[in-house]
FITOR-559587 format. One record per residue (C-alpha): residue number from 1; residue in one letter; x, y, z. Coordinates in Angstrom, 2 decimals, decimal comma. Each point is the difference from the previous one (the first is absolute). Layout:
<sites>
<site resi="NUM" resn="A" px="X" py="Y" pz="Z"/>
...
</sites>
This chain:
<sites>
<site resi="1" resn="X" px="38,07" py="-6,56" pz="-32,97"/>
<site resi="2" resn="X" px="-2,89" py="2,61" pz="0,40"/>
<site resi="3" resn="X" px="0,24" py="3,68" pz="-1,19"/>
<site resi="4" resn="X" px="1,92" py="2,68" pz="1,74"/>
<site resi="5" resn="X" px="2,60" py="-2,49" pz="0,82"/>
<site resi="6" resn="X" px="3,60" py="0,44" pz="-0,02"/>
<site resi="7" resn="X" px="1,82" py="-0,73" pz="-3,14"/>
<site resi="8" resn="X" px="-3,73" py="0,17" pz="-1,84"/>
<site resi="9" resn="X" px="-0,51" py="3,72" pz="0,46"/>
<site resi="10" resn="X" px="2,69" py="3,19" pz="0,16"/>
<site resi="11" resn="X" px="-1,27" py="1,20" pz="2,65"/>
<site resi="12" resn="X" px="0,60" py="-2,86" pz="2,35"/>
<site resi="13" resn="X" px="3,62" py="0,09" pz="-1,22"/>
<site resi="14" resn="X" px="0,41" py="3,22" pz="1,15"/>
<site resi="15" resn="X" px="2,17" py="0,47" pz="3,18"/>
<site resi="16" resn="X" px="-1,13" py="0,21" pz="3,11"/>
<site resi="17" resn="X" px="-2,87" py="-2,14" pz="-0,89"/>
<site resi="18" resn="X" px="-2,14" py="-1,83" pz="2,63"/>
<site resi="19" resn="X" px="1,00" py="-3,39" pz="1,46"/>
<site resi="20" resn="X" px="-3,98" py="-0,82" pz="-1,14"/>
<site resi="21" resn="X" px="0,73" py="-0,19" pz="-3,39"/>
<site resi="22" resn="X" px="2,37" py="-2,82" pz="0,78"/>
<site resi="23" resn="X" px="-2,54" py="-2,23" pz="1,26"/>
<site resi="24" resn="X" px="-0,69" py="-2,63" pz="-2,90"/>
<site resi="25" resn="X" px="-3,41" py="0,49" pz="-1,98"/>
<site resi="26" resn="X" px="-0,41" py="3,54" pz="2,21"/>
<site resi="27" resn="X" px="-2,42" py="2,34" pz="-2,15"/>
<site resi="28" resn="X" px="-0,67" py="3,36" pz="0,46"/>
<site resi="29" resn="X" px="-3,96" py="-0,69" pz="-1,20"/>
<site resi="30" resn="X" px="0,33" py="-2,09" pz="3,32"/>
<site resi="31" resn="X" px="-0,30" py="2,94" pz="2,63"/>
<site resi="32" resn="X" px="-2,72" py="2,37" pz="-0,19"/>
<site resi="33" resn="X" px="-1,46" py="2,89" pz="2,78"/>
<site resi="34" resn="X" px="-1,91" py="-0,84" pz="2,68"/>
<site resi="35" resn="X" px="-3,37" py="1,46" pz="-0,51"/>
<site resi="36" resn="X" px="-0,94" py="0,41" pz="3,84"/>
<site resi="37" resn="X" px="3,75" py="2,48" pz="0,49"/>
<site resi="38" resn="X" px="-1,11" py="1,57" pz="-3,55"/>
<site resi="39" resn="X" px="-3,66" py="0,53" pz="0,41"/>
<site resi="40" resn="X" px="-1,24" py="-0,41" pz="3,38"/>
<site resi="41" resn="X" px="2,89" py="1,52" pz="1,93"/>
<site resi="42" resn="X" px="1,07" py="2,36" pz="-3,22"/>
<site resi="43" resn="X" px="-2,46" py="1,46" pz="-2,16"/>
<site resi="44" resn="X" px="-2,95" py="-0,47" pz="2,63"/>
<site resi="45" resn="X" px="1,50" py="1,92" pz="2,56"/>
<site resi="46" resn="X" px="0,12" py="3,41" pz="-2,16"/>
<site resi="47" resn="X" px="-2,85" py="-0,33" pz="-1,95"/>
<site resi="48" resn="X" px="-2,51" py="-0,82" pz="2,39"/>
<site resi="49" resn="X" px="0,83" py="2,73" pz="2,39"/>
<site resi="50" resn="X" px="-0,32" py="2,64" pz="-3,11"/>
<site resi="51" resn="X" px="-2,54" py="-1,37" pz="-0,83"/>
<site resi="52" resn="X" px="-1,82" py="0,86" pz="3,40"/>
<site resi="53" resn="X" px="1,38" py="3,57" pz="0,13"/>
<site resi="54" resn="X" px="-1,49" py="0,94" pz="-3,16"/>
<site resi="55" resn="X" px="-3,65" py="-1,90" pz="1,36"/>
<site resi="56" resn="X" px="0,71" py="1,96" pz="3,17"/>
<site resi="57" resn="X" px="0,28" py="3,08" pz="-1,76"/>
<site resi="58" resn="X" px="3,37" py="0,82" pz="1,76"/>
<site resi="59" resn="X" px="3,14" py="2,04" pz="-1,69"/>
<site resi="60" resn="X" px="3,01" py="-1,92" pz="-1,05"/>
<site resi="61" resn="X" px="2,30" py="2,16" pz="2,11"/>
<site resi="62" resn="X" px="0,20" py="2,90" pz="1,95"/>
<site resi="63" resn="X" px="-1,37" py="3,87" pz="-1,99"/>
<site resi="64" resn="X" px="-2,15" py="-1,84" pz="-2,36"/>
<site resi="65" resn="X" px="-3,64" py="-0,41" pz="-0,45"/>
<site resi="66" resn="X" px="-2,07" py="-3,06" pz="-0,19"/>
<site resi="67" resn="X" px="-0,81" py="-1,29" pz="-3,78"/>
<site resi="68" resn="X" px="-3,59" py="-1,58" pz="1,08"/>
<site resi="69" resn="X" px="-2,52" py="0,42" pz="2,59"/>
<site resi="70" resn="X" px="0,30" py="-2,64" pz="2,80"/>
<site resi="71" resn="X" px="-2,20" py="-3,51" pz="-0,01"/>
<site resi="72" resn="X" px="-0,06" py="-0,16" pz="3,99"/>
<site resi="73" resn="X" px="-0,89" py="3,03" pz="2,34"/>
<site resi="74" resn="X" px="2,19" py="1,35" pz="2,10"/>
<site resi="75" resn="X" px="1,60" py="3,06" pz="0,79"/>
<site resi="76" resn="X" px="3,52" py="-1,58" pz="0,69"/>
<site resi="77" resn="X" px="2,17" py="-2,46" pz="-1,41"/>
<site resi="78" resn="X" px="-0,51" py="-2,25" pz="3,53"/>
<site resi="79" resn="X" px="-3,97" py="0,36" pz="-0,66"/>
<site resi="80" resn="X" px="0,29" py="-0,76" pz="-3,85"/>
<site resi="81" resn="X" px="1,90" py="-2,79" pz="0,68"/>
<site resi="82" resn="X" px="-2,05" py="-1,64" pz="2,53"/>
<site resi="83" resn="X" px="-3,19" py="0,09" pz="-2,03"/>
<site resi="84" resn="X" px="1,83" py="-1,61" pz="-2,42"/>
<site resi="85" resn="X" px="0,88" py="-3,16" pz="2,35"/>
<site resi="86" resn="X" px="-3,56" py="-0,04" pz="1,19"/>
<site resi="87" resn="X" px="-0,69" py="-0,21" pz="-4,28"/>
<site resi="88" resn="X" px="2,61" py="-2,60" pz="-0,09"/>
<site resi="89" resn="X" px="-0,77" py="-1,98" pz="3,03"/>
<site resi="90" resn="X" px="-4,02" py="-0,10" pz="-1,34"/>
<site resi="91" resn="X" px="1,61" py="-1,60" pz="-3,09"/>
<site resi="92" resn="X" px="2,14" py="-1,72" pz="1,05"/>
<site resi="93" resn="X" px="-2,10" py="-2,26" pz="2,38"/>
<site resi="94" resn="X" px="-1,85" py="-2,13" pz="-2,65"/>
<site resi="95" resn="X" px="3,37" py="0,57" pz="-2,88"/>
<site resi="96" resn="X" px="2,87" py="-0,68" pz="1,64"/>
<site resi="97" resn="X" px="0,50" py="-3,64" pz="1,61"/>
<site resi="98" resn="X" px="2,38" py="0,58" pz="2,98"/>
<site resi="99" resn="X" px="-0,62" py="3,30" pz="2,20"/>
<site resi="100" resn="X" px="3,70" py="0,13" pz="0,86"/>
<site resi="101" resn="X" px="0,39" py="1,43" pz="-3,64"/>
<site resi="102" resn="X" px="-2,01" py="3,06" pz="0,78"/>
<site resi="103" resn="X" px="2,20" py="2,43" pz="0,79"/>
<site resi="104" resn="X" px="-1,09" py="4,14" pz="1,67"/>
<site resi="105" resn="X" px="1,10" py="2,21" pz="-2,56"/>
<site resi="106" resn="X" px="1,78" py="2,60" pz="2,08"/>
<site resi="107" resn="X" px="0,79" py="3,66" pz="-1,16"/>
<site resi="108" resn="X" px="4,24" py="-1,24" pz="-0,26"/>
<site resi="109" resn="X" px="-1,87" py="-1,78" pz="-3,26"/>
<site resi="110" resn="X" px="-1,17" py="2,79" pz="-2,10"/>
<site resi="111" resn="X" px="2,17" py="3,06" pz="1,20"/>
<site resi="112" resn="X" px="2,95" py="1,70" pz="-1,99"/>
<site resi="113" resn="X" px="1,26" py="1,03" pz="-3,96"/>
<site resi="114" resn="X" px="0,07" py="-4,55" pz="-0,85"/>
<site resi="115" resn="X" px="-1,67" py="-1,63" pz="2,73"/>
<site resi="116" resn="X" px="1,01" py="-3,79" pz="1,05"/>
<site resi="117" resn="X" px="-1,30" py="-2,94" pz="2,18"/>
<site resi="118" resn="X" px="2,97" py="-1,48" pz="1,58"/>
<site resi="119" resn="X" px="-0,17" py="-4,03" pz="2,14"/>
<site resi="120" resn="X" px="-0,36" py="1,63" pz="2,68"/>
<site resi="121" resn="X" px="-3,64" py="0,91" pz="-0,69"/>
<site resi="122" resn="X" px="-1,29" py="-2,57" pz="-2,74"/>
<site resi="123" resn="X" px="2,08" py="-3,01" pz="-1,29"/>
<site resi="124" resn="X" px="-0,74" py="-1,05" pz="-3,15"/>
<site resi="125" resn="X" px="-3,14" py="-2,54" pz="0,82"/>
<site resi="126" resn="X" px="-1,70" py="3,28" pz="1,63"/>
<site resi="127" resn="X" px="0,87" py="2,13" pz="-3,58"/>
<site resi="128" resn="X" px="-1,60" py="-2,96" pz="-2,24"/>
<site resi="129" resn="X" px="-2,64" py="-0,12" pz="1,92"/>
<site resi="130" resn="X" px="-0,73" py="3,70" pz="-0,13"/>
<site resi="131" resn="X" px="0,83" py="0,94" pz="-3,80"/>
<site resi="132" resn="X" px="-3,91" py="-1,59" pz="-1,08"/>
<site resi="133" resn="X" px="-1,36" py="2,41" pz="2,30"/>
<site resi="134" resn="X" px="2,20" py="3,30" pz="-1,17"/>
<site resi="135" resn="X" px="-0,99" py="-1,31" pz="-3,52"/>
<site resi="136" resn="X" px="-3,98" py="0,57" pz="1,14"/>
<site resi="137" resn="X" px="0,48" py="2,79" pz="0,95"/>
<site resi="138" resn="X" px="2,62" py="1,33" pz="-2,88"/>
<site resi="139" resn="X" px="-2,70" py="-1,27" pz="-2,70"/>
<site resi="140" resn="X" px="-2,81" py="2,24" pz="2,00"/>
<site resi="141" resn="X" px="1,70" py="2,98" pz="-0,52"/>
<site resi="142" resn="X" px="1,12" py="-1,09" pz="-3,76"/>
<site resi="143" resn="X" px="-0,54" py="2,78" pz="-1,98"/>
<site resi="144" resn="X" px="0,11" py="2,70" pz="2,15"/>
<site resi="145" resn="X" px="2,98" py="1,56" pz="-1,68"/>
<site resi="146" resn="X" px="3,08" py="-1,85" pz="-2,12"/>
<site resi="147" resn="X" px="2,02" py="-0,95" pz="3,04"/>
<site resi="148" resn="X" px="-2,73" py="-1,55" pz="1,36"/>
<site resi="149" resn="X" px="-0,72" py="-2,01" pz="-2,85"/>
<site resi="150" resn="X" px="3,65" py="-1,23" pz="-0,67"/>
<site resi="151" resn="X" px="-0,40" py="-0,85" pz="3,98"/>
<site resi="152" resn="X" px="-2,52" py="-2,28" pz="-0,51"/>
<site resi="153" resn="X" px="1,59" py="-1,66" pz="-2,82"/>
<site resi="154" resn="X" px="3,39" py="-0,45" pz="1,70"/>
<site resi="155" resn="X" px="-1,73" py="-1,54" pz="2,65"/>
<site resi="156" resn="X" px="-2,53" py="-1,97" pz="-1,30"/>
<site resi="157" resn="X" px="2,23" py="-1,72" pz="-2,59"/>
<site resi="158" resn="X" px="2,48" py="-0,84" pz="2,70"/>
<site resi="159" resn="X" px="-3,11" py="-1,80" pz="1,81"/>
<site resi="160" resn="X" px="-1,03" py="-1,61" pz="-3,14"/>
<site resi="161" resn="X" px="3,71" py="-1,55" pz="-0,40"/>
<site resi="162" resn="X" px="0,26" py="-1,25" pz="3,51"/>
<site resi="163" resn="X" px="-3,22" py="-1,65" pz="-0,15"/>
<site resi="164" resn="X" px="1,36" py="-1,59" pz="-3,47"/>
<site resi="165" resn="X" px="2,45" py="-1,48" pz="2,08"/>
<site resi="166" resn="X" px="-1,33" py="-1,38" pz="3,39"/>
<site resi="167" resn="X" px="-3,36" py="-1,57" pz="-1,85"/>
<site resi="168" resn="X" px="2,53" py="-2,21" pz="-2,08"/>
<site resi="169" resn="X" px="1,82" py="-3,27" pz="0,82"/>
<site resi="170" resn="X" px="3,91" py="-0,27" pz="-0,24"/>
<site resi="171" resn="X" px="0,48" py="0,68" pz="-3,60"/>
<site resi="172" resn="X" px="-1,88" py="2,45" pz="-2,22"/>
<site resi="173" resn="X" px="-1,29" py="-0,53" pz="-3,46"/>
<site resi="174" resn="X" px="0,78" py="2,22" pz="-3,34"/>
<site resi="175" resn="X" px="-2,86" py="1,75" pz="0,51"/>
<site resi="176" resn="X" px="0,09" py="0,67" pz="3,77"/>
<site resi="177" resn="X" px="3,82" py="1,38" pz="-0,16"/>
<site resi="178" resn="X" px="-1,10" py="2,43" pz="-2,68"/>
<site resi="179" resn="X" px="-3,13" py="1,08" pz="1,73"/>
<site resi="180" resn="X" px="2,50" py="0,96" pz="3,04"/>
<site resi="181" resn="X" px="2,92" py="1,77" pz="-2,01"/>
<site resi="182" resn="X" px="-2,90" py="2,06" pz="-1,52"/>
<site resi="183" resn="X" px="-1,45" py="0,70" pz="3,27"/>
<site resi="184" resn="X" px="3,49" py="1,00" pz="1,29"/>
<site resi="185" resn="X" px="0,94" py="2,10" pz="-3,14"/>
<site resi="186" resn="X" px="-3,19" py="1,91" pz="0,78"/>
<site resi="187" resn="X" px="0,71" py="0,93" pz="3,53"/>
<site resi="188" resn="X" px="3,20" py="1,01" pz="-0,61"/>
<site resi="189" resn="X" px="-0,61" py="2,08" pz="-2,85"/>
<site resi="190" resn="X" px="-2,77" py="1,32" pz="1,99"/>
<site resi="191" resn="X" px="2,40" py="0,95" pz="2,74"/>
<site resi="192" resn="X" px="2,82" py="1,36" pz="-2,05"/>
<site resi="193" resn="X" px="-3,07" py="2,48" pz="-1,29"/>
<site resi="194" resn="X" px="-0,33" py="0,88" pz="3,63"/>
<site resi="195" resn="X" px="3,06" py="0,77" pz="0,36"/>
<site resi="196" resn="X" px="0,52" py="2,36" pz="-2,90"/>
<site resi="197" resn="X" px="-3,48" py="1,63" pz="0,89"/>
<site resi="198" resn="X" px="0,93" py="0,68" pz="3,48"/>
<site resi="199" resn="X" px="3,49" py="0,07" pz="0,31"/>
<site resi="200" resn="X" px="0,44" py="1,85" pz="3,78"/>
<site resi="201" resn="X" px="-1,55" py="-2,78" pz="1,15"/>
<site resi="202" resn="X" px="-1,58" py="-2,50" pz="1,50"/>
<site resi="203" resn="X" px="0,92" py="-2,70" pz="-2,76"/>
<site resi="204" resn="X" px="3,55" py="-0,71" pz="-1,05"/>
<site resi="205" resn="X" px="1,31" py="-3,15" pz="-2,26"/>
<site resi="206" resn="X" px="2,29" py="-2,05" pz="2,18"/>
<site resi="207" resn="X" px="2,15" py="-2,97" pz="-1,45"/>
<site resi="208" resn="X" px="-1,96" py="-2,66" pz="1,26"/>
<site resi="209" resn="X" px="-2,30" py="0,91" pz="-2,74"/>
<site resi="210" resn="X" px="2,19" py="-1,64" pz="-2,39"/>
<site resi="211" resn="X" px="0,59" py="-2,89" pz="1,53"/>
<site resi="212" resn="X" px="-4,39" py="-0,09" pz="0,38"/>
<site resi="213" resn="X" px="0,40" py="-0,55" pz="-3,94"/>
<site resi="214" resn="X" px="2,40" py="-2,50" pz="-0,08"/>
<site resi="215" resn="X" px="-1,68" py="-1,82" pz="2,42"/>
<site resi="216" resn="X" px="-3,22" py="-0,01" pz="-2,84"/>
<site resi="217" resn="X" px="2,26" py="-0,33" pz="-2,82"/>
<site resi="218" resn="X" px="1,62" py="-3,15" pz="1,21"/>
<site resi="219" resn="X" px="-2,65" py="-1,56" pz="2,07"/>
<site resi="220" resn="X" px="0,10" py="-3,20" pz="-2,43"/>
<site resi="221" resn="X" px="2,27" py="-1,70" pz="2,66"/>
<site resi="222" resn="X" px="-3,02" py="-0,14" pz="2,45"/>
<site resi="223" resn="X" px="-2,47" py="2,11" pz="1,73"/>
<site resi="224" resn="X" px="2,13" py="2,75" pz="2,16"/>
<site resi="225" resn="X" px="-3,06" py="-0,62" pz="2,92"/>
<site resi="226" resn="X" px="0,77" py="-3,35" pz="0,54"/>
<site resi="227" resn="X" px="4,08" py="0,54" pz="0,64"/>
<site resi="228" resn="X" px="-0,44" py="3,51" pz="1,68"/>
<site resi="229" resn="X" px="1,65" py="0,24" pz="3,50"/>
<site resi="230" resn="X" px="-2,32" py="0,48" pz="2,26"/>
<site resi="231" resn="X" px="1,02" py="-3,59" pz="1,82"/>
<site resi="232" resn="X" px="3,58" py="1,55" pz="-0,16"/>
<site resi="233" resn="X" px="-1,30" py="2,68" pz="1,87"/>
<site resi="234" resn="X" px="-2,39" py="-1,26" pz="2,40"/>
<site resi="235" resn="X" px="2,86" py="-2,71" pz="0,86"/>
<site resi="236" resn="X" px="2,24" py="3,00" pz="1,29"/>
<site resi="237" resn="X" px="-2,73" py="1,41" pz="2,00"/>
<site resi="238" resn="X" px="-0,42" py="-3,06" pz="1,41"/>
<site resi="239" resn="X" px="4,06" py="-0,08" pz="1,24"/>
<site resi="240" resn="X" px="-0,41" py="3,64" pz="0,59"/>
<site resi="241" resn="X" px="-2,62" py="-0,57" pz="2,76"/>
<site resi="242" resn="X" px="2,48" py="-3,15" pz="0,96"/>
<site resi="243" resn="X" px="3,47" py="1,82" pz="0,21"/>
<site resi="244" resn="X" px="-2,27" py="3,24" pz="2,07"/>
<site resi="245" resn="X" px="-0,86" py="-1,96" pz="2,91"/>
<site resi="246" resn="X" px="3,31" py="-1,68" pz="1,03"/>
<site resi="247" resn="X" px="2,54" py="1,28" pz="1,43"/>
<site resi="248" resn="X" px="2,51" py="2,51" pz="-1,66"/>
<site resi="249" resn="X" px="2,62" py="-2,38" pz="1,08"/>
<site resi="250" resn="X" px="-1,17" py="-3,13" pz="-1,27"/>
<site resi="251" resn="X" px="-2,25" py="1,06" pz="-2,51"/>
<site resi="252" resn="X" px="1,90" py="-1,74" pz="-3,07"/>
<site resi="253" resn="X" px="-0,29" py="-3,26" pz="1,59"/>
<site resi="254" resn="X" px="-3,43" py="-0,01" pz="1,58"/>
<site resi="255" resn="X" px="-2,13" py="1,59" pz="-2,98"/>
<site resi="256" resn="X" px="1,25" py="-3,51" pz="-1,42"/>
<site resi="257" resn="X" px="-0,55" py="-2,18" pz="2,72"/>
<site resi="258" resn="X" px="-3,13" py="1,60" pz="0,15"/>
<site resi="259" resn="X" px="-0,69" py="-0,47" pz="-3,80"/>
<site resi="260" resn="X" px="1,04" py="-3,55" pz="0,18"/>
<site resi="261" resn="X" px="-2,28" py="-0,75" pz="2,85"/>
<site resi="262" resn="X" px="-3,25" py="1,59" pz="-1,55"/>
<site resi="263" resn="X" px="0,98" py="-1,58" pz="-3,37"/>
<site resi="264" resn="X" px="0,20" py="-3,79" pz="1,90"/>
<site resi="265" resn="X" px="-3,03" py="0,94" pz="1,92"/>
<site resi="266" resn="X" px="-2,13" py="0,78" pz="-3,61"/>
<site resi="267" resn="X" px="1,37" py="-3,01" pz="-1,40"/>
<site resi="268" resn="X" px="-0,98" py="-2,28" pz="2,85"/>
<site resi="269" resn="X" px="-3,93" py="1,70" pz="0,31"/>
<site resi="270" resn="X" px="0,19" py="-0,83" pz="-4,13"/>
<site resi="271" resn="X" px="1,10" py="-3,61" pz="0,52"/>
<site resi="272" resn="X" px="-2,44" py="-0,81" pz="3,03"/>
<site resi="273" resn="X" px="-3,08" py="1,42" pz="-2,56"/>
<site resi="274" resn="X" px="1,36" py="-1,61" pz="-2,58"/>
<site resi="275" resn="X" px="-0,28" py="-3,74" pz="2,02"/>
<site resi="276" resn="X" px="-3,13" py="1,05" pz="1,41"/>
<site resi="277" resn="X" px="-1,64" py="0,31" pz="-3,90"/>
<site resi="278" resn="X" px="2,09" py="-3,77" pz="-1,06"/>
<site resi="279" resn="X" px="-1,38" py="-1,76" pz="2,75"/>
<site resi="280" resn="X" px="-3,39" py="-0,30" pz="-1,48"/>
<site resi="281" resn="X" px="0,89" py="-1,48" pz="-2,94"/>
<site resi="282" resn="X" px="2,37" py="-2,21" pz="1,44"/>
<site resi="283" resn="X" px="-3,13" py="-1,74" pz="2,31"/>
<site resi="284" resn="X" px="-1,79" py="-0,03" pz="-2,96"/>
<site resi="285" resn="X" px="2,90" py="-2,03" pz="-1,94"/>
<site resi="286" resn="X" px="0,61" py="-2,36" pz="3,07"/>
<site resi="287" resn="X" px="-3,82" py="-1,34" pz="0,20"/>
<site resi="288" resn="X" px="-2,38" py="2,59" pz="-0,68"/>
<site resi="289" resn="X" px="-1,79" py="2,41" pz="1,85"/>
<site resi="290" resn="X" px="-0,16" py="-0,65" pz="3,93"/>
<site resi="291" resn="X" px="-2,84" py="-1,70" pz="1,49"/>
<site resi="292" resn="X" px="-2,07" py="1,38" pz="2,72"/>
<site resi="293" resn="X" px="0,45" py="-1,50" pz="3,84"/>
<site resi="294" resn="X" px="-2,20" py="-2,83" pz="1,23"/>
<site resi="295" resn="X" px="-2,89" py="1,20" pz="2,12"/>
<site resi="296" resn="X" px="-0,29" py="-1,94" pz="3,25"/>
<site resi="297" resn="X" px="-2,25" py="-0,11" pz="2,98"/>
<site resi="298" resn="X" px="1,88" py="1,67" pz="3,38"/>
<site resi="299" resn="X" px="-0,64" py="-1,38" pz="3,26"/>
<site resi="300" resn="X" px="-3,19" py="2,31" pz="0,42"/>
<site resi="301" resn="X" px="-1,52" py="-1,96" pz="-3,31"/>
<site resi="302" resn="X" px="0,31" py="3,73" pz="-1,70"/>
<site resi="303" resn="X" px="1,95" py="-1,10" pz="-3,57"/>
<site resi="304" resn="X" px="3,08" py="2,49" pz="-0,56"/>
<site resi="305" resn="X" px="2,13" py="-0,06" pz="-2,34"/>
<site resi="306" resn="X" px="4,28" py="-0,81" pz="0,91"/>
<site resi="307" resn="X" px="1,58" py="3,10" pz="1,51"/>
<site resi="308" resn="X" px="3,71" py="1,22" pz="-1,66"/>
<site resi="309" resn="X" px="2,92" py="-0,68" pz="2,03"/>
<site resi="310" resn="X" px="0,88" py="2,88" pz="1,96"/>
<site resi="311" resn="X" px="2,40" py="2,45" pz="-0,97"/>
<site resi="312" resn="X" px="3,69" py="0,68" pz="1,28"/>
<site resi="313" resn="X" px="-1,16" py="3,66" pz="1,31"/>
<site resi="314" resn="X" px="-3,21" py="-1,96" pz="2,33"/>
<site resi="315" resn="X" px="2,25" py="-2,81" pz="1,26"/>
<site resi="316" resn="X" px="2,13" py="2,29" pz="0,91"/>
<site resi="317" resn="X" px="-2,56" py="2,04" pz="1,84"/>
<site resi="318" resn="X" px="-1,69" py="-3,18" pz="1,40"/>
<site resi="319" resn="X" px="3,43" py="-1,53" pz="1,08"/>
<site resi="320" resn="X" px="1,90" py="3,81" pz="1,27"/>
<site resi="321" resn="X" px="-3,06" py="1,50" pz="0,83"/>
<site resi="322" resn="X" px="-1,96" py="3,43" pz="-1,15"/>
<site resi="323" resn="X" px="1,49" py="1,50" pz="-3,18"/>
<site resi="324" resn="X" px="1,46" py="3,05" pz="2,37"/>
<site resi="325" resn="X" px="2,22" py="-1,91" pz="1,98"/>
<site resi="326" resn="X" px="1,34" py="-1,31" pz="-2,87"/>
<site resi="327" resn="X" px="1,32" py="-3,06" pz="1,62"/>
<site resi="328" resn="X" px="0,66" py="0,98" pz="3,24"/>
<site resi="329" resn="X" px="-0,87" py="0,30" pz="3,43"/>
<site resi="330" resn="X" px="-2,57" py="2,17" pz="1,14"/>
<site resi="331" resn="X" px="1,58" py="2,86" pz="1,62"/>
<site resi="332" resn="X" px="-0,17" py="0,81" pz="3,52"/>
<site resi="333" resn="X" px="-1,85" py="2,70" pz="1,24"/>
<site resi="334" resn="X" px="0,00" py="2,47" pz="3,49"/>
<site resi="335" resn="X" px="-2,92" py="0,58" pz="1,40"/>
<site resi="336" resn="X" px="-0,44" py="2,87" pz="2,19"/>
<site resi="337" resn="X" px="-2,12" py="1,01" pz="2,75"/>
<site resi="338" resn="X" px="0,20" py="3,84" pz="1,80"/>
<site resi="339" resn="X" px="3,23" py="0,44" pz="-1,66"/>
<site resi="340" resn="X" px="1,83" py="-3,50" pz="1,69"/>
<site resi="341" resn="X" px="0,97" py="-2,32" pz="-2,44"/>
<site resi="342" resn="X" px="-1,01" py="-3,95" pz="0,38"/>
<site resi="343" resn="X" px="2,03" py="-3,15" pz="-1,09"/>
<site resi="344" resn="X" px="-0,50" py="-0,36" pz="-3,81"/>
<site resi="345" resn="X" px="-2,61" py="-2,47" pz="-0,99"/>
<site resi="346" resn="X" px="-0,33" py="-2,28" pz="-3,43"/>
<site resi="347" resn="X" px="-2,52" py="1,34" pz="-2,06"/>
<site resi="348" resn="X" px="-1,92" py="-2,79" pz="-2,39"/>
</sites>
């Protein structure tokens, strides 16, 4: 039996304990955060938005005064904020690899006391992709004062662990999984400064935080970018948009119908390419590579070379006629003459 299981540890035996812990071998060291809910969709989505209102040179709330002078003109939070997308959006185009990532930062991101990005705006793709950009600009105005220097460093050294991460294969070395819990232990020591230095706002500690670090300190089980959820997710997008366009009725059973039949359809496009790349080889096997057609002389004495057999779709069109009557009849058409009809005529 692993640790943390009942009848190995006193808190297992404790009642009412969780019908997990009856599972044989279950561990505890088993389970571990998800680092896209914890970072991407957690920390990311406040500290990327302060971040910005301090750059902006915007007030964390209502009756105060701005701490630093703005990076982008603009005599309103709308104009501030849309130089700043036309910043992004000329850094983005040679940085980021998929334009549905860049996102319009809107003045809902960088108003009140602890500003927030919600999925509405910017899911958590769209905030990875952003934080290298708010760390240029963070480290250009490093510095400046004390908060802007802890600023940088918060978000710097969580860029520097995420790129620990997704430049590594499934499992991490020794030295790799020390290089991130350092990484992470400066960031958040950086931010807890932050918070202490400006504690009306816009930073605040939130318990995701915690969970960041034991993500680092037990990332010895594998790399926490390779099982992230972001296939979880994009899978119930993908019913999401499903379930939306049937009926409210019979939505239940047609999102999987629906499912079922795209699923079959991928599998069979799959097989058909996968035949197409085996027969090759398998001519090759049989008796080598195919020879080229015998060149005879036509009736005309010029030589050509044997024609392929037709194909289903041209006999057919030779046998049903043209391709737009698809097999049938021509149709029969009225002439007319000073507004008097005729008898319909055959056409072809």
């Amino acid at each position: 039996m692993g640790p943390f299981h009942r009848g190995d540890n006193a808190w297992a035996a404790k009642e009412p304990a969780s019908p997990l812990v009856e599972i044989p071998g279950f561990s505890i060291w088993r389970w571990q955060f998800d680092l896209m809910h914890t970072l991407d969709l957690g920390i990311l989505q406040r500290v990327i938005p302060a971040a910005l209102q301090g750059l902006m040179g915007l007030p964390a709330g209502t009756g105060r005064v701005a701490d630093e002078p703005p990076m982008w003109a603009g005599r309103s939070r709308a104009a501030r904020c849309k130089a700043a997308t036309l910043d992004y959006l000329e850094w983005a185009g040679t940085a980021v690899a998929s334009s549905a990532r860049v996102k319009k930062i809107t003045p809902r991101w960088v108003q009140g006391q602890y500003p927030d990005i919600s999925q509405e705006h910017a899911k958590a793709a769209a905030l990875r992709a952003m934080l290298p950009w708010v760390v240029d600009k963070a480290q250009k105005r490093s510095g400046a004062s004390e908060a802007a220097t802890l600023r940088a460093r918060c978000l710097s050294s969580l860029a520097a662990m995420d790129a620990v991460y997704s430049r590594q294969p499934r499992f991490l070395s020794a030295g790799q999984e020390r290089e991130a819990q350092a990484f992470c232990t400066e960031a958040l020591e950086a931010l807890a400064a932050l918070v202490q230095l400006q504690p009306a706002g816009p930073w605040r500690m939130q318990p995701k935080a915690h969970a960041l670090w034991h993500i680092t300190q037990h990332s010895c089980m594998g790399n926490p970018r390779v099982s992230h959820c972001y296939q979880d997710e994009d899978f119930i997008g993908k019913v999401k948009r499903l379930y939306t366009a049937c009926h409210g009725r019979t939505a239940p059973l047609r999102t999987i119908q629906r499912y079922c039949m795209g699923t079959s359809l991928r599998l069979k496009a799959r097989q058909e390419l996968m035949d197409g790349l085996r027969r090759p080889k398998a001519r090759l096997l049989r008796g080598g590579p195919q020879r080229s057609a015998p060149v005879r002389a036509d009736a005309a004495g010029a030589s050509s070379s044997s024609r392929p057999a037709p194909s289903a779709a041209a006999a057919s069109e030779a046998s049903f006629g043209s391709k737009r009557g698809r097999g049938r009849p021509a149709r029969q058409t009225v002439k007319r003459d000073r507004g008097r009809p005729r008898k319909p005529t055959l056409e072809g």
